[in-house]
N, C-alpha and C positions, 0 to 999 in steps of 0.2 A: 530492660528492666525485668520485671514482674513476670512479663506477659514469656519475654524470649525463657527465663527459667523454666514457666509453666510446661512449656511448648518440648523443652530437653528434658523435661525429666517423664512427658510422655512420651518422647520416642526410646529412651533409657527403659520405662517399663515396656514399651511391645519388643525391644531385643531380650530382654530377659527371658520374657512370656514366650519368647519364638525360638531362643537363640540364636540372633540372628544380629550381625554388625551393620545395622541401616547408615552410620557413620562413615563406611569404606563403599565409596560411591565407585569404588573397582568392580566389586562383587557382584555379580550378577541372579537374583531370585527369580524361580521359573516355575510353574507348576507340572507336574507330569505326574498325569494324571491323579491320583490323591496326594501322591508326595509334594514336597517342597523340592526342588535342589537349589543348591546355590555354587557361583561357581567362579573362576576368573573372567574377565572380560574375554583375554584370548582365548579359553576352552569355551565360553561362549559363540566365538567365533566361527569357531574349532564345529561347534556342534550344529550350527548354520550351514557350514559348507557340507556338513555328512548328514545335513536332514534330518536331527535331531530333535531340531526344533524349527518350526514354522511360524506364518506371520500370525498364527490363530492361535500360537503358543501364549497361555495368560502368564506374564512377565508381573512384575514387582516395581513400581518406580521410583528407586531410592533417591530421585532429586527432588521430591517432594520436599516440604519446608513448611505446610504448615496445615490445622487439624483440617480445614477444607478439601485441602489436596489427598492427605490422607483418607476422608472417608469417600473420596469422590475420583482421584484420579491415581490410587495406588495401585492397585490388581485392574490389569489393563490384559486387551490381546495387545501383542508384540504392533502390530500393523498400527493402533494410535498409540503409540509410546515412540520415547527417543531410541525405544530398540529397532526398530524399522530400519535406520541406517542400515544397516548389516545384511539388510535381506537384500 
């Protein structure tokens, strides 16, 4: 109802604000060093195996789903996140 609109039309305004598609749970957001990148899961991968990113790399958790997890469990290092796999 209500509540789930509320919830899309604020992840709708931080893609704008960011440009950024929180939607495509492919894509993967990474910080390096001031920049953002964002990128394919496989050139994620890609950049794990060439040490481009580490478990200390703060990562982006786009399975987040709701304003809690957002203000609490978005910008993560890689090592508590679902991106851990990979290392």
């Amino acid at each position: 109802g209500c509540s789930i609109d509320a919830s899309a039309n604020m992840f709708k305004n931080i893609e704008e604000k960011y440009n950024v598609d929180m939607f495509n749970k492919l894509n993967i957001a990474f910080k390096d060093g001031e920049h953002i990148n964002i990128v394919t899961l496989s050139d994620f991968q890609k950049y794990v195996k060439e040490n481009k990113v580490n478990i200390k790399t703060i990562v982006f958790n786009n399975m987040i789903t709701t304003k809690k997890e957002l203000e609490n469990r978005w910008e993560l290092v890689a090592e508590d996140s679902w991106h851990s796999r990979y290392f």
